[in-house]
ZAVEX-712486 format. One record per residue (C-alpha): residue in one letter; x, y, z. Coordinates in steps of 0.02 Angstrom, whole numbers, padded with zeros to 5 digits, always signed. Layout:
<lumgus>
AXYZ...
</lumgus>
This chain:
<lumgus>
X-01486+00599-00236X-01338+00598-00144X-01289+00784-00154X-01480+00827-00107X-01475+00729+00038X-01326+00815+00096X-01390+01003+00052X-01550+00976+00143X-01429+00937+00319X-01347+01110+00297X-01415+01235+00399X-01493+01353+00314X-01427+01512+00391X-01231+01429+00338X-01306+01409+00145X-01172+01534+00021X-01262+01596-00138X-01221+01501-00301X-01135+01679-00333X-00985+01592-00233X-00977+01444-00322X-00885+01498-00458X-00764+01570-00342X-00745+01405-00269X-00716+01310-00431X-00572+01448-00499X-00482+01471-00337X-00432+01307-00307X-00267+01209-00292X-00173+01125-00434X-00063+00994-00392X+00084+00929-00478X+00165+00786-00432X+00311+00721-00568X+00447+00559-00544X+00568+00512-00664X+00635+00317-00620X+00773+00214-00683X+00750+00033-00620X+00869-00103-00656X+00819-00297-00591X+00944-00444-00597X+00849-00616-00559X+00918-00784-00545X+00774-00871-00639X+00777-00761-00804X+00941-00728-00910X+00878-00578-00984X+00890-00417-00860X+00781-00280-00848X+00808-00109-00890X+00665+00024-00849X+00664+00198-00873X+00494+00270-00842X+00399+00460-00810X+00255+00463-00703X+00176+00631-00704X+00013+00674-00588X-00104+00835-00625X-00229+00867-00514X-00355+01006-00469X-00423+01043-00292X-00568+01153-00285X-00617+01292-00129X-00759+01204-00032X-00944+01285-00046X-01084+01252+00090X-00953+01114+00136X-00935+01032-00039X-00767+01014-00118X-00714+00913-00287X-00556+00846-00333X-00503+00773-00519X-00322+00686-00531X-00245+00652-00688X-00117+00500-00699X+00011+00458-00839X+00171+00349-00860X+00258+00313-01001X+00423+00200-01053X+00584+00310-01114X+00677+00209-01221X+00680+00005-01265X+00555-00078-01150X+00690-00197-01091X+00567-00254-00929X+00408-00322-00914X+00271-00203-00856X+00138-00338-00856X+00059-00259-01019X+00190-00237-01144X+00203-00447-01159X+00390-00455-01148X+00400-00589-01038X+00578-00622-01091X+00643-00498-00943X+00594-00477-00765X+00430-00362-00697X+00453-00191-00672X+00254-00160-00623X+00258+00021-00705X+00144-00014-00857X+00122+00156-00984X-00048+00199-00935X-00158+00360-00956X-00316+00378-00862X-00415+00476-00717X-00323+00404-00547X-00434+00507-00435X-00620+00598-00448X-00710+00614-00309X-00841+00752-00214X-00835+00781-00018X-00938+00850+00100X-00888+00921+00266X-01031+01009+00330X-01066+00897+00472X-00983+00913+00618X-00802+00848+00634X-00852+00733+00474X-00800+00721+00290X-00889+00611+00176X-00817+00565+00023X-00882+00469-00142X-00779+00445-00308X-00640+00352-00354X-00506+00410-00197X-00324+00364-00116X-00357+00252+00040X-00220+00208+00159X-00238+00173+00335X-00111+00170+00458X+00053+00120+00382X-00035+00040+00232X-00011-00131+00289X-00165-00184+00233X-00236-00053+00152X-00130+00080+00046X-00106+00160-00126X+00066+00076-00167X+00109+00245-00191X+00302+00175-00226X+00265+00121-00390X+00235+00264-00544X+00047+00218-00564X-00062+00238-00398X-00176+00114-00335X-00363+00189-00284X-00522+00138-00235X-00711+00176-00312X-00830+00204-00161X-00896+00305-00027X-00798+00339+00126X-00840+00430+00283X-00709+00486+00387X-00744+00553+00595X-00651+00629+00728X-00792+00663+00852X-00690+00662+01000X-00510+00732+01062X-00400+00568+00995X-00540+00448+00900X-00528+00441+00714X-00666+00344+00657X-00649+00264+00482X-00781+00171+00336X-00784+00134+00178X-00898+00047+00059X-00786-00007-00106X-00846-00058-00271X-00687-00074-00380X-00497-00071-00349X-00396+00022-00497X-00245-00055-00460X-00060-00033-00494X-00023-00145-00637X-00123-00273-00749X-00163-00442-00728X-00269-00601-00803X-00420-00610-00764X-00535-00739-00870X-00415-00717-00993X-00421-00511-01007X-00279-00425-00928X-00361-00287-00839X-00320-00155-00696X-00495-00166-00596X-00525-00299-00467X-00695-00276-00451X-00794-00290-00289X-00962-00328-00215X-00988-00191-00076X-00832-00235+00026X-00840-00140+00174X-00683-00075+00268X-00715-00021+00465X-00572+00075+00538X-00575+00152+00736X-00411+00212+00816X-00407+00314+00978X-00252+00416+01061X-00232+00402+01258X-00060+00462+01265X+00103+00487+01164X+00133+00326+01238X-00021+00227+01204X-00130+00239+01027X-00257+00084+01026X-00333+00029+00858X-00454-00084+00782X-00498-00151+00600X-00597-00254+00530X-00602-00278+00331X-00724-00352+00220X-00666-00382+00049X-00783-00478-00080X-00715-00518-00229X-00797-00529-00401X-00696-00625-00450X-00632-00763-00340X-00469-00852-00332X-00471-01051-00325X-00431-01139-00180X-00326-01264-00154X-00189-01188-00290X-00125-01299-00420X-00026-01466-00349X+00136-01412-00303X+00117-01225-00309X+00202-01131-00164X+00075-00967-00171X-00101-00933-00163X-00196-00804-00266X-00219-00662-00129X-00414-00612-00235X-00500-00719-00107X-00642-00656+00002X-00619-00640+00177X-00644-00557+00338X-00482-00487+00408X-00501-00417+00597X-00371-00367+00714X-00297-00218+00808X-00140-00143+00875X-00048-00056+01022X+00083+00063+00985X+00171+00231+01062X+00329+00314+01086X+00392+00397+01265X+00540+00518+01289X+00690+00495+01399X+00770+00666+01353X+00881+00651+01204X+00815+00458+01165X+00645+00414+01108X+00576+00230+01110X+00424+00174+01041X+00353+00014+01011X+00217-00052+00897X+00111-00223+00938X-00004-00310+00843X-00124-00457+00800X-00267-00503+00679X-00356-00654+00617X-00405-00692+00431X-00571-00798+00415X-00700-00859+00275X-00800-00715+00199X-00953-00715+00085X-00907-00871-00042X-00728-00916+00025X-00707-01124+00060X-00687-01141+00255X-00502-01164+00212X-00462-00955+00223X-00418-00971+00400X-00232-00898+00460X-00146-00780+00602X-00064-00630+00578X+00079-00554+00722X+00177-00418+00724X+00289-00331+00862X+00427-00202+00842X+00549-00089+00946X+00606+00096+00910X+00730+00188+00986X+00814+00373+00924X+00933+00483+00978X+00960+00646+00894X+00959+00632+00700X+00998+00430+00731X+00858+00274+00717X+00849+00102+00753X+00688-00049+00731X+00698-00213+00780X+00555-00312+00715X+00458-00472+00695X+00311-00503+00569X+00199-00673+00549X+00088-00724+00427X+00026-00871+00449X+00004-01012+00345X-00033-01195+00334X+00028-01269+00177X-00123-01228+00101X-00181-01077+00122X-00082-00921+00189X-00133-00742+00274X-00141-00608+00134X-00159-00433+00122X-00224-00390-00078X-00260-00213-00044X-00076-00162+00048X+00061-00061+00001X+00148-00228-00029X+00329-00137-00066X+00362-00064+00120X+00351-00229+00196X+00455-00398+00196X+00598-00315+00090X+00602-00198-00048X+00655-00335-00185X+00456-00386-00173X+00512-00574-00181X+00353-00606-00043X+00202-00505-00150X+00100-00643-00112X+00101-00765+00048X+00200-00948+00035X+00078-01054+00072X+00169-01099+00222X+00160-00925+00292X+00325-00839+00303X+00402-00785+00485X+00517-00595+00439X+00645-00549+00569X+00722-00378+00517X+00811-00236+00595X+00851-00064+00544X+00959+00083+00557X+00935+00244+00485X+00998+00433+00531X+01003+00626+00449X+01183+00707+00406X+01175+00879+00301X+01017+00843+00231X+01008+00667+00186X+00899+00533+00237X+01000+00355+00249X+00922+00189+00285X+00984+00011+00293X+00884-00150+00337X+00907-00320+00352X+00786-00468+00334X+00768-00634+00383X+00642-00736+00313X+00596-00903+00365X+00420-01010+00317X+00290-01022+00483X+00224-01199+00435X+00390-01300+00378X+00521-01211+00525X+00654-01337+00471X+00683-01217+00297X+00744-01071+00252X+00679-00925+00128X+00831-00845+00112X+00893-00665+00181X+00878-00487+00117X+01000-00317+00120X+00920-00147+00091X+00970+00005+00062X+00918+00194+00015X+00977+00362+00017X+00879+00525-00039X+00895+00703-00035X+00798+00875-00073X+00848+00972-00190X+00797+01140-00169X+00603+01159-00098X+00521+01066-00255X+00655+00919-00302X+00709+00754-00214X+00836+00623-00280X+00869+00464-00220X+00922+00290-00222X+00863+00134-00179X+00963-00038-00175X+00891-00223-00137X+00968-00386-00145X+00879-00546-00096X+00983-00700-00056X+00884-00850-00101X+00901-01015+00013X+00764-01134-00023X+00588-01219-00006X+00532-01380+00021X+00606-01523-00104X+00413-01536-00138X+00359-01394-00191X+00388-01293-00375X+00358-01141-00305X+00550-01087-00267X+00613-00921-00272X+00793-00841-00349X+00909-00718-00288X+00854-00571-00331X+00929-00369-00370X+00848-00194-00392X+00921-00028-00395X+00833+00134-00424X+00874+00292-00462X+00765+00441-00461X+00719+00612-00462X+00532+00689-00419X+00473+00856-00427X+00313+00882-00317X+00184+01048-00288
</lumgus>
C-alpha cells in the first residue's frame, strides 16, 4: 500500500520503464565495513578480568534509485576469537566484567526509500538513526554490533538551512542483550514512539534546534527501583523536549565555537508522575591550526528517585569512555570535563578529563575519569587505533548499595572500511 501510494505522487512524465529497474538493482553499491577489537577491562568489584577479542564484519548492498525508489540490505556479524574471558551479556560468564560485543548474526539494516518528492526522503525498514551528536538518539556505532531502529522516517530540507526530521518507531534492535520477563532478548519493543526533530542554520555562528521525543515502551521499567538501589531502569516512557544553540566564528588562525543546551524529561503514556528531571548542557571550543580544546559542563538531573535518561543514545561518547554512568544515579550526576586534542603526521590524539559529581546529594563525590585515544589511517582503506580509560572511583551516599569501582579499558584495533 505504501509503495502505491508513493508511485501514484510521481509525475508521470518522470516515470522510467521497468526496463531500468534491473539496472538499478545490479549497479548498486556494496559496502564493506570490517573491525577487529581487542578489549581488556580491569574493575574493582570483580577479581576476574576481561579479555575480549572480537570481529565485527558489515556487508551491505545499496541499490541505484528508480522513479525515486532505492533499497538497502545490511548484513551484521561478530564473533569471539579465542576463550570468551568477558561477559558479552549472552555467553553467561558472569565471572568477568561486560564487554557488550555479544557473537551475533542477523540483518542490522533493510529498508526502502523514496525521494521523489521534493527536497524529501522517506524511509521505512529497519534503519541507522542518529541525530545530532547522538546524545539522545544514535546507533552506538562504537561497539561491534550496531544499534537500529524498525519504522518509518521522513527526512526534509525544504528551505536553505532547515532540516526537518520524524520518525515513527516500532522496535529498537539494540546493541547487546538483556532480561526482559525473564528472556534475554535484543528488541525493546515500542508502541508508535514518535521522534520530532527541526534544526535550522542562520549563520556559521548560530544553528538553532529543537526536539521533542516520544518513546513508549512495551515494556515498562518499575518505578521507584528496589530500596537502596542507586540507578533507575532507563525503559521508562516519557516525553523528552528541549533544544540547543550552537556555532563556531573565525578570528583568522583560531576558531571558537560554543554549544548550549536545555531539555526537560516529563511523564509519557503510562509513566507514574514521578519521571520528571532537567537536563543542561554548555560547552566552549577553541582551535588553532591542527590544535583543539572543549571545556564543558553536562547535567542530568535527578532527585533521589528518579533521574534524566537517555535509552536510545550513543551512551559511549558521553560522561567518559569507561561507561561507569550507562544509566543515570538516581541523584542525577553533574560532569565537568575538558579536552585537548591536535593532528601531527597523520594522527589524531585526544585526551579528556572528567569530573563527576551527583546533582541531588552536592556534598559527594562520583569519582574522576582520564581518557585517552590515538588512531591513524593506514593507507586509504585501514585505520588503527587505541583507546585508554581509567575511572577513579570516590563514593556514594553511606545509604545507598548502588556504589561504583574504579574502573580500566584499553582497546586496540584495526578496521577496514569501503
Amino acid at each position: 500500500m505504501v509503495l502505491i501510494l508513493l508511485t501514484a505522487m510521481c509525475p508521470a512524465w518522470a516515470l522510467e520503464s521497468l526496463d531500468a529497474l534491473p539496472d538499478a538493482l545490479a549497479h548498486g553499491s556494496p559496502q564493506l565495513d570490517v573491525r577487529l577489537r581487542y578489549e581488556n577491562v580491569r574493575q574493582g568489584s570483580i577479581p576476574e578480568h576481561a579479555q575480549a577479542t572480537t570481529v565485527r564484519a558489515r556487508l551491505g548492498y545499496l541499490t541505484h534509485a528508480w522513479n525515486g525508489f532505492s533499497m538497502m540490505l545490511e548484513y551484521q556479524g561478530t564473533t569471539a576469537i579465542g576463550d570468551d574471558q568477558f561477559n558479552s551479556t549472552l555467553n553467561g560468564r558472569t565471572q568477568y566484567p561486560v564487554v557488550a560485543d555479544p557473537s551475533v548474526s542477523e540483518v542490522d539494516q533493510f529498508w526502502i526509500a523514496y525521494a521523489g518528492l521534493p527536497k524529501t526522503v522517506i524511509r521505512y525498514g529497519r534503519q541507522r538513526l542518529v541525530y545530532d551528536d547522538a546524545r539522545f538518539v544514535g546507533d552506538v556505532g562504537f561497539r561491534q554490533n550496531l544499534q537500529t531502529y524498525d519504522g518509518l522516517t521522513v527526512t526534509g530540507a525544504w528551505l536553505p538551512g532547515l532540516q526537518v526530521d520524524y520518525a515513527l518507531l516500532s522496535n529498537v534492535d539494540s546493541f547487546r542483550f538483556f532480561p526482559i520477563a525473564g528472556v534475554n532478548t535484543k528488541n525493546i519493543d515500542l508502541h508508535a514512539s514518535q521522534l520530532f526533530h527541526l534544526s535550522y542554520a542562520w549563520a556559521p555562528w548560530l544553528k538553532t534546534t529543537g526536539y521533542l521525543y516520544l518513546l513508549n515502551f512495551a515494556y515498562d521499567a518499575p518505578l521507584p527501583p528496589a530500596p537502596g538501589a542507586q540507578f533507575n531502569d532507563p525503559r521508562r516512557d516519557t516525553a523528552t523536549y528541549g533544544g540547543f544553540l550552537a556555532g563556531s566564528h573565525a578570528l583568522g588562525p583560531l576558531a571558537l565555537g560554543y554549544h548550549l543546551e536545555f531539555a526537560r524529561q516529563r511523564p509519557y503514556a503510562s509513566s507514574p508522575a514521578e519521571v520528571h528531571a532537567d537536563y543542561y548542557r554548555a560547552e566552549l571550543t577553541a582551535s588553532v591550526w591542527r590544535i583543539q580544546g572543549l571545556l564543558g559542563y553536562e547535567q542530568l538531573g535527578g532527585d533521589g528517585h528518579y533521574a534524566f535518561q537517555t535509552p536510545l543514545a550513543t551512551l559511549h561518547a558521553f560522561q567518559g569512555w569507561a561507561d561507569q554512568f550507562l544509566v543515570t544515579p538516581a541523584n542525577g550526576i553533574e560532569d565537568f570535563y575538558v579536552s585537548l586534542g591536535g593532528r601531527w603526521a597523520r594522527m589524531d590524539a585526544l585526551l579528556t578529563w572528567h569530573d563527576f559529581n551527583p546533582q541531588h546529594v552536592p556534598a559527594v563525590h562520583y569519582g574522576s575519569e582520564i581518557d585517552g585515544q590515538v588512531q591513524r589511517p593506514i593507507g586509504r582503506r585501514f585505520v588503527a587505533g587505541i583507546t585508554y580509560a581509567h575511572y577513579y572511583a570516590d563514593h556514594f551516599p553511606a545509604t545507598t548499595t548502588g556504589t561504583i569501582f574504579g574502573s580500566t579499558k584499553l582497546w586496540a584495533w584495526l578496521q577496514f572500511k569501503i
